[in-house]
VMD Tcl script that draws the C-alpha trace (Angstrom):
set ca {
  {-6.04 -14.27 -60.27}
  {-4.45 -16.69 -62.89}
  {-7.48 -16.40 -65.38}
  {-6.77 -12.52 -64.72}
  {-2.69 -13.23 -65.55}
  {-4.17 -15.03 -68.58}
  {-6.18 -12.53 -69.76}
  {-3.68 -9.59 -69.38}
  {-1.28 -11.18 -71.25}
  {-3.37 -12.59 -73.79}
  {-4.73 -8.99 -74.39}
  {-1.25 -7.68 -74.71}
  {-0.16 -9.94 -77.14}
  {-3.33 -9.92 -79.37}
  {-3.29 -6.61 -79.61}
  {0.60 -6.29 -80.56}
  {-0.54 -8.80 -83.03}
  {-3.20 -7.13 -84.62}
  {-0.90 -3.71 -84.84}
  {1.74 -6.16 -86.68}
  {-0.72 -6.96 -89.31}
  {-2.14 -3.42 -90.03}
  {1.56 -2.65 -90.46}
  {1.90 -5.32 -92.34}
  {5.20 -6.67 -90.50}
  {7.65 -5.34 -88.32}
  {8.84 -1.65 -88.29}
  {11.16 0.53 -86.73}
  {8.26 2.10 -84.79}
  {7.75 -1.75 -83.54}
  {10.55 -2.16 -82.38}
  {10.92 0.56 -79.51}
  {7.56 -0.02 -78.59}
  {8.45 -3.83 -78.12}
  {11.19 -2.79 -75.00}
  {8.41 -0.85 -73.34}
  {5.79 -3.22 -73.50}
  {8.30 -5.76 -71.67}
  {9.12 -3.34 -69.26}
  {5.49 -3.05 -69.00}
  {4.82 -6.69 -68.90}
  {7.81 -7.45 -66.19}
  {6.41 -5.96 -62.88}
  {3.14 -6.84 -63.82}
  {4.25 -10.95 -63.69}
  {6.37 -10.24 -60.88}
  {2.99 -9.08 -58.81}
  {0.84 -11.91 -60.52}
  {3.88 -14.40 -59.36}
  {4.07 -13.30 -55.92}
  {0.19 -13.29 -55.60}
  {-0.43 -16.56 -56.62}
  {3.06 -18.74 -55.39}
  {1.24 -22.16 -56.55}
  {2.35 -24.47 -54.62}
  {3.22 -22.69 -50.99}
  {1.05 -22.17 -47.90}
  {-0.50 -18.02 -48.57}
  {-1.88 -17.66 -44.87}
  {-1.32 -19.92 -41.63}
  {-3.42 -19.21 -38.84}
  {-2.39 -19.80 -34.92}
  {-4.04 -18.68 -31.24}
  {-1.43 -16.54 -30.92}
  {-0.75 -15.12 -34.75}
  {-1.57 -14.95 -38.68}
  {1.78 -15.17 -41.23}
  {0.98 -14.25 -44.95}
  {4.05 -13.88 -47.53}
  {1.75 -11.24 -49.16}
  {1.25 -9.67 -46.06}
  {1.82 -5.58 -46.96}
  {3.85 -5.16 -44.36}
  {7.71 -5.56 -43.40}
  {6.94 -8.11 -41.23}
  {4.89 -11.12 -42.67}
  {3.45 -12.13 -38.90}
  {1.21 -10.58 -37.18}
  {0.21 -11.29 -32.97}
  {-3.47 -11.35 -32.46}
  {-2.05 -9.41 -29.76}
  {-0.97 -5.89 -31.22}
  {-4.22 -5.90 -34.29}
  {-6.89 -3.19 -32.87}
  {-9.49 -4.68 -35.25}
  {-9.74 -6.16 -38.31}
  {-11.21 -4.68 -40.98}
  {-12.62 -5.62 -44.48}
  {-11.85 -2.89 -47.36}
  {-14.45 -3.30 -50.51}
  {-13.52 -0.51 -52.44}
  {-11.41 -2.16 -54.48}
  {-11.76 -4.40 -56.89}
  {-11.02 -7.21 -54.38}
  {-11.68 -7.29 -50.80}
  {-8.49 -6.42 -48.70}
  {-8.46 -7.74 -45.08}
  {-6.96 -4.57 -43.47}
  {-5.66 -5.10 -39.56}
  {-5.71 -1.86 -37.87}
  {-2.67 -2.21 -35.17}
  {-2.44 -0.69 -31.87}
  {-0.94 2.85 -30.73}
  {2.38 1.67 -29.16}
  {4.57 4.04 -27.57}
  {2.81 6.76 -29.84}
  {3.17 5.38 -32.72}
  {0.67 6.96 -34.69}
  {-1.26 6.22 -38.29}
  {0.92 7.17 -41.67}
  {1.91 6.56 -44.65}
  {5.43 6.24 -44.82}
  {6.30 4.11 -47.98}
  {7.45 5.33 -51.46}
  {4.45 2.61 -52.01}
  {1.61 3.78 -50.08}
  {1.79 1.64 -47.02}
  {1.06 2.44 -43.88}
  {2.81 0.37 -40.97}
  {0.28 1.11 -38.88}
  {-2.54 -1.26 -41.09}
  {-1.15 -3.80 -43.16}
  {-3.24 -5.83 -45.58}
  {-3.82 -8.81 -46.68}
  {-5.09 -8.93 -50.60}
  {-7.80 -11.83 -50.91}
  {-7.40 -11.81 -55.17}
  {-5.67 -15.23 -54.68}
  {-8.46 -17.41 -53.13}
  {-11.55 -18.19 -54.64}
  {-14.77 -16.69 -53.45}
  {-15.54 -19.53 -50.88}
  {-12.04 -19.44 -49.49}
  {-12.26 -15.91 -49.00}
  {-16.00 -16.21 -46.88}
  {-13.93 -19.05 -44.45}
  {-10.81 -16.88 -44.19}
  {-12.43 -13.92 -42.95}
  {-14.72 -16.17 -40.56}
  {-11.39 -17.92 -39.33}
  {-9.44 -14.49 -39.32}
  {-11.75 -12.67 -37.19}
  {-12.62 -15.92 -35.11}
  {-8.70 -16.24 -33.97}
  {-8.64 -12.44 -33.27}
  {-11.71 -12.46 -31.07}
  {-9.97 -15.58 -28.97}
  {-6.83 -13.72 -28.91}
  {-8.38 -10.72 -27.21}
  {-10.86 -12.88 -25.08}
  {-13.75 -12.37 -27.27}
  {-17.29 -14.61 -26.03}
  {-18.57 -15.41 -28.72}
  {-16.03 -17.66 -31.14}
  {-18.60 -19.27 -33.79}
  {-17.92 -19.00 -37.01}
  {-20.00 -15.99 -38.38}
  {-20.27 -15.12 -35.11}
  {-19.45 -11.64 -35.89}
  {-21.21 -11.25 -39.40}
  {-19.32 -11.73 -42.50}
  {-19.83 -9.31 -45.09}
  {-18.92 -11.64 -48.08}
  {-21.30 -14.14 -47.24}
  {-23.80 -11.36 -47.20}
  {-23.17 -10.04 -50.55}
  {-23.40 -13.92 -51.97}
  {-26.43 -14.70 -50.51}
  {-28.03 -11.70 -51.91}
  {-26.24 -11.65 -55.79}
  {-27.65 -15.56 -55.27}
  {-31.05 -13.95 -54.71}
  {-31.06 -11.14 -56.81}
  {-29.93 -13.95 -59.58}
  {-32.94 -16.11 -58.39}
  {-35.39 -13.53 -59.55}
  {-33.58 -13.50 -63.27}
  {-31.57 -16.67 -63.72}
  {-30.55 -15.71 -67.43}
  {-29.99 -11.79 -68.35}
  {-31.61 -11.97 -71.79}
  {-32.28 -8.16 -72.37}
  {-28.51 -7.47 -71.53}
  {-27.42 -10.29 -73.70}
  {-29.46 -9.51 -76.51}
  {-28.82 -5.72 -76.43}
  {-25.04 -6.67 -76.65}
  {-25.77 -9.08 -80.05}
  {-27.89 -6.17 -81.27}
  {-24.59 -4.50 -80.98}
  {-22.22 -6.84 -82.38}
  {-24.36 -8.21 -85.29}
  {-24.72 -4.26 -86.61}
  {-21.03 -3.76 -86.25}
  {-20.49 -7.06 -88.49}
  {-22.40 -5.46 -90.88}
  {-20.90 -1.75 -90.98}
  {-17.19 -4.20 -91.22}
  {-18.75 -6.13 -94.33}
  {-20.35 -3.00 -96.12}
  {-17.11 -0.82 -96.05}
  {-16.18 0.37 -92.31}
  {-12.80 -1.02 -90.54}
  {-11.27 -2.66 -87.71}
  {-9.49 0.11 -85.93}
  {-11.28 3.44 -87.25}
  {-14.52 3.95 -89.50}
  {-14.74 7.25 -91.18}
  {-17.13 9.32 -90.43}
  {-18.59 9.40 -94.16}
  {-19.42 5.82 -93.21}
  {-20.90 6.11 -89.82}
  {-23.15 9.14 -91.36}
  {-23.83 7.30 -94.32}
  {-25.07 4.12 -91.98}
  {-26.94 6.10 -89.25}
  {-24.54 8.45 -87.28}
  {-26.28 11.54 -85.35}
  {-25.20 14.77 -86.90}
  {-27.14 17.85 -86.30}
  {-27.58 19.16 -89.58}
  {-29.16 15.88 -90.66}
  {-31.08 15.72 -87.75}
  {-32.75 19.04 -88.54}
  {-33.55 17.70 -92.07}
  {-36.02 15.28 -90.60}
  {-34.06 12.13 -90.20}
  {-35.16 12.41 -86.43}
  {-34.71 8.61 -86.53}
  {-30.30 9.06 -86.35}
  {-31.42 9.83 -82.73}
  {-31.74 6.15 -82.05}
  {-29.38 4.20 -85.05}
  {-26.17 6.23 -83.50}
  {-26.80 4.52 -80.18}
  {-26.25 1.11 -82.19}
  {-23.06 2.22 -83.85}
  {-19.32 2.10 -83.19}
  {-16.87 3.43 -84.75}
  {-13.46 0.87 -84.19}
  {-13.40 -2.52 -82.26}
  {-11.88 -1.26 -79.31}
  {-15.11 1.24 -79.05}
  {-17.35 -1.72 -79.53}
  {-15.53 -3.70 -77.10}
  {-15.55 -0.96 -73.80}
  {-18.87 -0.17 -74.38}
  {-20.20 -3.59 -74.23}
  {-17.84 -4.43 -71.44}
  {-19.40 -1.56 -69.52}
  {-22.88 -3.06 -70.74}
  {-22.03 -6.36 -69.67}
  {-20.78 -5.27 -66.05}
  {-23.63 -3.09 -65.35}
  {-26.38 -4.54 -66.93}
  {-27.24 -8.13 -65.95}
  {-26.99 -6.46 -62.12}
  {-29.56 -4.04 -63.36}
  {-32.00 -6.50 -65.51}
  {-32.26 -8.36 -62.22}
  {-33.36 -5.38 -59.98}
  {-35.45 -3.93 -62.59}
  {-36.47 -6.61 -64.76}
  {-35.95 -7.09 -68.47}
  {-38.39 -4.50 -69.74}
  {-37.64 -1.69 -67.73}
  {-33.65 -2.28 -68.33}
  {-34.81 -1.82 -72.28}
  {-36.56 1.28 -71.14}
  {-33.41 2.86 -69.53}
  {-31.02 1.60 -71.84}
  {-32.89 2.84 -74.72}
  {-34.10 6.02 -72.81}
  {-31.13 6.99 -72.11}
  {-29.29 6.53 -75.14}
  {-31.81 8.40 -77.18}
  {-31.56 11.67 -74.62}
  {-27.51 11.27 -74.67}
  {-28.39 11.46 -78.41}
  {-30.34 14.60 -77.91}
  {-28.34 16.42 -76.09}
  {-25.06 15.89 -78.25}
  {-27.08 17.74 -81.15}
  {-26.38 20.59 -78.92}
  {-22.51 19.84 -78.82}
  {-20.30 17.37 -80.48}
  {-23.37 16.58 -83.23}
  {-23.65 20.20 -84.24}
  {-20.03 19.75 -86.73}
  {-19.42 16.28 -86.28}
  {-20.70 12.16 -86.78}
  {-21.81 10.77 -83.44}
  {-22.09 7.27 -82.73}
  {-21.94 4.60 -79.58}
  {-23.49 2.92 -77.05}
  {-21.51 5.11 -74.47}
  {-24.75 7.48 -73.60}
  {-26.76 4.38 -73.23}
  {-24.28 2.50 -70.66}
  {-23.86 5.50 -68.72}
  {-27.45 5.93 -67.97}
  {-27.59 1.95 -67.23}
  {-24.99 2.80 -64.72}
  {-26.65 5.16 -63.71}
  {-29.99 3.48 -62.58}
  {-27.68 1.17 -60.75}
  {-25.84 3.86 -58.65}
  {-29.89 5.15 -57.71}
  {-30.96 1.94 -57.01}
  {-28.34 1.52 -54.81}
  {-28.18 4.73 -52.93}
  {-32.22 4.24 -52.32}
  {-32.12 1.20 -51.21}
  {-28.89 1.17 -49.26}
  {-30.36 0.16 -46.02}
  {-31.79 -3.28 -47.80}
  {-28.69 -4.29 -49.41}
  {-25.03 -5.88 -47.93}
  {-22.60 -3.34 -47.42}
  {-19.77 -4.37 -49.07}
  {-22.22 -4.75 -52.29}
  {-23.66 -1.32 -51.43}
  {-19.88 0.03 -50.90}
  {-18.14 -2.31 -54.40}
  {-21.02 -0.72 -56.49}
  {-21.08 2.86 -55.55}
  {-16.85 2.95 -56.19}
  {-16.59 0.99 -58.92}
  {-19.81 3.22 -60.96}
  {-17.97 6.68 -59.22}
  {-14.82 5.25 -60.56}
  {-16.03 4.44 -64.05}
  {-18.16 7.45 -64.66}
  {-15.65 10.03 -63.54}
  {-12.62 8.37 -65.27}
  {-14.92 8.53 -68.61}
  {-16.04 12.26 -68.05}
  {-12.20 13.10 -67.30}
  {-11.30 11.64 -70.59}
  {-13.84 12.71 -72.57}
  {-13.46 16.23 -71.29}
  {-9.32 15.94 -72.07}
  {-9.63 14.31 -75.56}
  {-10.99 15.29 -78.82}
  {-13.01 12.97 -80.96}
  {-15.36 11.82 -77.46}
  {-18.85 13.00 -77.16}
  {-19.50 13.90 -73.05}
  {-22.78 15.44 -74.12}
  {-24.23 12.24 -74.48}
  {-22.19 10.31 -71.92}
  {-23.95 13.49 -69.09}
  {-27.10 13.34 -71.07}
  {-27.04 9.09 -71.07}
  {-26.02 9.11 -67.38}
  {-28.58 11.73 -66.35}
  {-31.22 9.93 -68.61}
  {-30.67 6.92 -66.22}
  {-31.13 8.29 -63.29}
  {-34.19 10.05 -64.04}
  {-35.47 6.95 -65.44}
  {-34.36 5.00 -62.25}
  {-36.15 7.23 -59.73}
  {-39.23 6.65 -61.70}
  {-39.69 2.65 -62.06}
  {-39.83 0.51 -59.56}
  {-37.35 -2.57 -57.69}
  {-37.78 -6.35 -57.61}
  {-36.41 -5.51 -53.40}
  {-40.17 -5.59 -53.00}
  {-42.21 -7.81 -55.59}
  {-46.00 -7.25 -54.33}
  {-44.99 -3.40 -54.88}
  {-43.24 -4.11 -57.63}
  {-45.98 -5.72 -59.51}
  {-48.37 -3.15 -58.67}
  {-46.90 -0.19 -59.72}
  {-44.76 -1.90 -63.05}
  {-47.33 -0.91 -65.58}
  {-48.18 3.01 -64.40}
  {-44.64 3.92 -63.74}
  {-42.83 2.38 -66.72}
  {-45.95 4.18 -68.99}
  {-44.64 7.35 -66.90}
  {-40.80 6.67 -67.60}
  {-41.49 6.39 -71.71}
  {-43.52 9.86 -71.33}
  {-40.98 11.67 -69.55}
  {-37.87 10.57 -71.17}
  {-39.76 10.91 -74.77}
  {-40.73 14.39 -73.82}
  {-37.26 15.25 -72.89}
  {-35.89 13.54 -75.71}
  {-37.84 15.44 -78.11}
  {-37.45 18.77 -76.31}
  {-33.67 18.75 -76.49}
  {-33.75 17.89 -79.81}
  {-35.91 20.48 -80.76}
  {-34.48 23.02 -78.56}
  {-30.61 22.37 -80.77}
  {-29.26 25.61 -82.02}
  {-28.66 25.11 -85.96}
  {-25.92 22.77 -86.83}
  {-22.91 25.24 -87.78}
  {-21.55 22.53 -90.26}
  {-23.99 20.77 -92.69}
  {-22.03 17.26 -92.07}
  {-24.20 15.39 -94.86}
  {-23.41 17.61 -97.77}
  {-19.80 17.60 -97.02}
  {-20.40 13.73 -97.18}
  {-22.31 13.79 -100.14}
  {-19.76 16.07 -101.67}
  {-16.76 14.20 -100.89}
  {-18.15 10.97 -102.32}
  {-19.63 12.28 -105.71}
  {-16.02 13.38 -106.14}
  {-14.46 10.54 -105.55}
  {-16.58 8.20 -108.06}
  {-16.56 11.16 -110.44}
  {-12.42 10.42 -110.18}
  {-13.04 6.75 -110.08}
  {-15.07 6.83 -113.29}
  {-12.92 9.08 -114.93}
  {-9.61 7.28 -114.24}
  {-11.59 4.08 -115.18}
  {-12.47 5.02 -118.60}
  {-8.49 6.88 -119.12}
  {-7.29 3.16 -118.25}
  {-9.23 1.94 -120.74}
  {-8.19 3.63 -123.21}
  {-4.81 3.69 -122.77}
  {-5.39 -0.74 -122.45}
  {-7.04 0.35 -126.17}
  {-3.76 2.37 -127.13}
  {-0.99 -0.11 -126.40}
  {-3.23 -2.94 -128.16}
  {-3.47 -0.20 -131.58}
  {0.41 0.15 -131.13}
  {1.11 -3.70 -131.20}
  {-0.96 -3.72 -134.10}
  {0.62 -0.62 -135.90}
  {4.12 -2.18 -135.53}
  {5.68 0.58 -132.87}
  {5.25 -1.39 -130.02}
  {6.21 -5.44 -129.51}
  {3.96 -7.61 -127.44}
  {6.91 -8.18 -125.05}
  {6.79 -4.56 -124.63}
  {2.75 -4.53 -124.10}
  {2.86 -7.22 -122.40}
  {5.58 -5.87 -119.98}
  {3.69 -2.52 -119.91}
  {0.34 -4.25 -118.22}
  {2.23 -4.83 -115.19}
  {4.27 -2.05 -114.55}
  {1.87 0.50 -116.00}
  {-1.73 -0.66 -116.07}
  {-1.74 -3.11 -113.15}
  {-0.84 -0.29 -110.67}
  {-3.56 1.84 -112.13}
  {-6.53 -0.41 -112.07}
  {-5.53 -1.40 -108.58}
  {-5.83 2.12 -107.11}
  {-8.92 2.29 -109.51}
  {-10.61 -0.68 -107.16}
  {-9.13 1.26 -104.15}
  {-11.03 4.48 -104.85}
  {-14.18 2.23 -105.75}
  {-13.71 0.43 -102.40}
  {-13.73 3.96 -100.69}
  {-16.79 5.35 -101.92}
  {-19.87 4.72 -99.99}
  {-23.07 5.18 -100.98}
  {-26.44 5.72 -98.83}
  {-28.50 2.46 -98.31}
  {-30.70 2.09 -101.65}
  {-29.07 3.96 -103.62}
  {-29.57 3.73 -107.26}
  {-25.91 3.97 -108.40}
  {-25.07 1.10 -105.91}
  {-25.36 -1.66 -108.67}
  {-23.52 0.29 -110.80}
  {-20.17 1.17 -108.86}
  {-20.15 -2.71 -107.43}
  {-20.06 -3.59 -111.23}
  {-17.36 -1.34 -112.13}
  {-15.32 -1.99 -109.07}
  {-15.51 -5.56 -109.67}
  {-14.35 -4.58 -113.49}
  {-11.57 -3.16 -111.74}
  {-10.67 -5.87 -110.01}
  {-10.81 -8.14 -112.51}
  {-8.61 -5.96 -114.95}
  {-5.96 -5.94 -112.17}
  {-6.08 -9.15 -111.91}
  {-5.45 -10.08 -115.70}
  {-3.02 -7.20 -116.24}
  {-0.52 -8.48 -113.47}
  {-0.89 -12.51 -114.27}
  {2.44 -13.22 -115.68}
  {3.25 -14.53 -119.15}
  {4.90 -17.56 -120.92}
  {6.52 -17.76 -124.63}
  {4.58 -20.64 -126.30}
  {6.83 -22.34 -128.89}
  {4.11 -24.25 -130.62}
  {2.16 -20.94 -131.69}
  {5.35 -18.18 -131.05}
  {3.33 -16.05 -128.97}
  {3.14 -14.48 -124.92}
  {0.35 -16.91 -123.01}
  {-1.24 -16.28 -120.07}
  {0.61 -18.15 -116.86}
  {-2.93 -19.67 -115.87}
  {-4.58 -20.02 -118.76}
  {-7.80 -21.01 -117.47}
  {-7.84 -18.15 -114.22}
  {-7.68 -16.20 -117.76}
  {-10.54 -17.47 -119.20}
  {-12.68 -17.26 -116.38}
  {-11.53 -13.73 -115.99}
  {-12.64 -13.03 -119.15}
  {-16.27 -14.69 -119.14}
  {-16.79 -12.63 -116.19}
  {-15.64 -9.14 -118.14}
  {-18.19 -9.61 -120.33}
  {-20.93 -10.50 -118.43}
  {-19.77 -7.49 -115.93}
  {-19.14 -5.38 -118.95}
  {-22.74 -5.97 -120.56}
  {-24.34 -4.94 -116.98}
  {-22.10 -1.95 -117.27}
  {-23.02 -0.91 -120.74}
  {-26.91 -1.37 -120.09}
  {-26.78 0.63 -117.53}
  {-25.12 3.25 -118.82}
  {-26.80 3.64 -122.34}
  {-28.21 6.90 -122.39}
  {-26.13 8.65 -119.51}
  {-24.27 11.72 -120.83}
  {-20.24 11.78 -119.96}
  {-19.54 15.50 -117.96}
  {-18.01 17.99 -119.84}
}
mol new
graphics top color blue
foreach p $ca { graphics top sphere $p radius 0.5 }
foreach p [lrange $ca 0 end-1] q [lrange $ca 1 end] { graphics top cylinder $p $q radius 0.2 }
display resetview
């Protein structure tokens, strides 16, 4: 609970942070969100404050009664006496001791709180205690009840405790794969390629598509040129941190659970199974007019060979793990299908694609609940998983209608245009650099004026210069890459000289550079940069 309380807040302030700094400082727009985000912020420590209350006694256990200041109940005592049973809630995303209470005077079950509570079974939230307090407080709980009522057996465990059961067998489960390596390197795989996307061109909080297409983004019309291949790079894409960062939190949750059921090999299997068919079957949908990318189609279908191997193998595993995993995957897959299906810009083909990828793949290959069996059958039915979800894979993808927007010339389009403007603006700046120097030389200009002038005139234009430069993006390998890096850093470079400030020399009467020797290292590099330019442009005919 207080690593939780750390972690919410931490979020909220790194992310108000990073919103500061793409605003570049406070704003108006800031400022009313601030209020709201306290308002936010102010229940929330209010519930993490009465949930933990460091320093005071959370339950106290008699014969004849429990008292709990989080009790949710009016009354924060309960007599063994009036509790039914006792009950231990796990759909949630900690257990909840629940104490059903008995019919007085017909006094029936409801809910008759603004806040959900029922009189009739108040809980007792077990987010405050560590895992090992929780496993003796519902063995002590349940113990005191079963005195209380006049119970034989009093043991502890006596009764079963279903948190015990679910430790010993994530402690087993854990024994058969002590370090998830598939999951972890599926998640660097991940990371590293969004590094690289950041350092070639694509940004923190939204990549353009041009980008994403340019870098390996599923589209149908490129698709259906041949480049069969964007079928597996979009799975490895992402198009803003906060993408990255659900998707490999899903990942994380989901997949060291499965690696250790399935192994390492067959998780790669269904992770990269089913991102290839979510892939597949978004050529029929969002990929027909648009750039799809993420790791979403693959996570759902790794949550989805964990829901399978859980509903087949039900009567093997705890309850309360059987119970936590089937709510917490229904949770997370309907929540994403709800959004996805109520906001633009999300691709449910391959999140139902993914998810149905996975469970194909999980009825298929074989559980580590039974190793002999296991080991017998691992080579024939993960051979069988790679046929079928290849067949299906290419099926779908063959099966796509025509894409009704050719994505990659649109791309291709959009970027000639934009170095074509780059180019041209470049070589206008020039020349107008050119003109003031002839007008200094002619007499109608001064060099305070010119000198002036490269600030307020020329600076400003080389700088959007490097700004449309930035913005173009070319396809890995091509030709003109060289090129454009050399004139962008020309660009820069020009900017750079153009705003540097001036001083009046009195020995030689004349405007000096502020830093003379940033100047002359600015210079050296113009040439060399301006030679490369020149080579590589001998012969190329200006358009018309």
């Amino acid at each position: 609970m207080a690593k939780a309380r750390i972690y919410v807040f931490g979020g909220l302030a790194a992310g108000f942070a990073m919103v500061i700094v793409k605003q570049g400082g406070f704003s108006s727009d800031l400022l009313v969100t601030l209020p709201i985000l306290l308002l936010f912020a102010l229940p929330v420590g209010l519930h993490f404050r009465n949930q933990l209350r460091f320093g005071q006694v959370l339950v106290t256990l008699t014969d004849e009664a429990i008292e709990a200041p989080n009790l949710a109940a009016r009354e924060k005592t309960l007599r063994w006496a009036d509790v039914d049973t006792i009950a231990l809630d796990l759909k949630q995303v900690t257990p909840v001791l629940a104490f059903h209470l008995k019919e007085v005077d017909g006094f029936r079950s409801s809910r008759k709180s603004w806040a959900g509570i029922n009189p009739s079974k108040p809980t007792l939230g077990l987010s405050a205690f560590s895992p090992a307090d929780q496993e003796r407080l519902l063995d002590a709980v349940r113990r005191r009840h079963r005195l209380a009522i006049g119970a034989i057996d009093s043991e502890p465990g006596a009764t079963g405790n279903e948190l015990r059961e679910k430790r010993e067998f994530q402690e087993r489960i854990r024994a058969l794969q002590p370090y998830t390596w598939a999951t972890h390197a599926l998640i660097g795989a991940n990371i590293l390629i969004w590094l690289a996307t950041l350092f070639y061109g694509a940004e923190v909080a939204r990549t353009p598509a041009e980008t994403l297409l340019l870098w390996g983004g599923n589209a149908a019309s490129e698709v259906q040129k041949g480049e069969w291949w964007r079928l597996l790079s979009a799975i490895f894409l992402h198009g803003s941190l906060v993408h990255l960062a659900m998707n490999m939190l899903g990942l994380y949750t989901a997949g060291m659970t499965v690696e250790r059921i399935y192994g390492p090999r067959l998780l790669l299997i269904i992770y990269l199974g089913s991102g290839l068919l979510g892939s597949a079957l978004s050529l029929h949908f969002a990929a027909q007019q648009a750039v799809s990318v993420g790791a979403s189609g693959a996570v759902f279908g790794v949550a989805g060979a964990l829901l399978v191997a859980v509903l087949q193998h039900r009567d093997k595993l705890p309850r309360s793990f059987s119970k936590q995993t089937q709510a917490g995957i229904g949770f997370f897959v309907l929540y994403s299908l709800v959004q996805g299906f109520g906001h633009n810009g999300i691709d449910n083909a391959a999140h139902v694609g993914g998810l149905l990828a996975g469970c194909l793949a999980a009825f298929i290959l074989p559980k580590r609940f039974d190793l002999d069996y296991y080991r017998s059958v691992f080579a024939s039915r993960a051979v069988t998983a790679l046929a079928i979800l290849g067949l299906a894979t290419v099926g779908l993808a063959a099966m796509a209608p025509l894409a009704t927007v050719d994505v990659g010339r649109i791309v291709a389009s959009s970027q000639s245009q934009l170095l074509e403007r780059a180019v041209i603006r470049f070589d206008t700046g020039l020349k107008a650099i050119a003109h003031d120097q002839d007008e200094v030389k002619a007499g109608r200009l001064s060099e305070q004026e010119a000198d002036e002038r490269s600030r307020s005139v020329h600076a400003p234009i080389f700088r959007s210069i490097t700004e449309d430069f930035s913005q173009a993006v070319l396809r890995p390998g091509d030709p003109r890459a060289p090129l454009i890096q050399d004139m962008r850093r020309m660009s820069e470079l020009l900017t750079e000289s153009l705003a540097m400030a001036s001083v009046f020399d009195k020995n030689s009467g004349k405007l000096e550079p502020a830093d003379p020797a940033r100047m002359a290292e600015i210079e050296s590099e113009l040439v060399a940069v301006g030679e490369r330019v020149t080579k590589a442009t001998q012969g190329v005919e200006p358009k018309k």
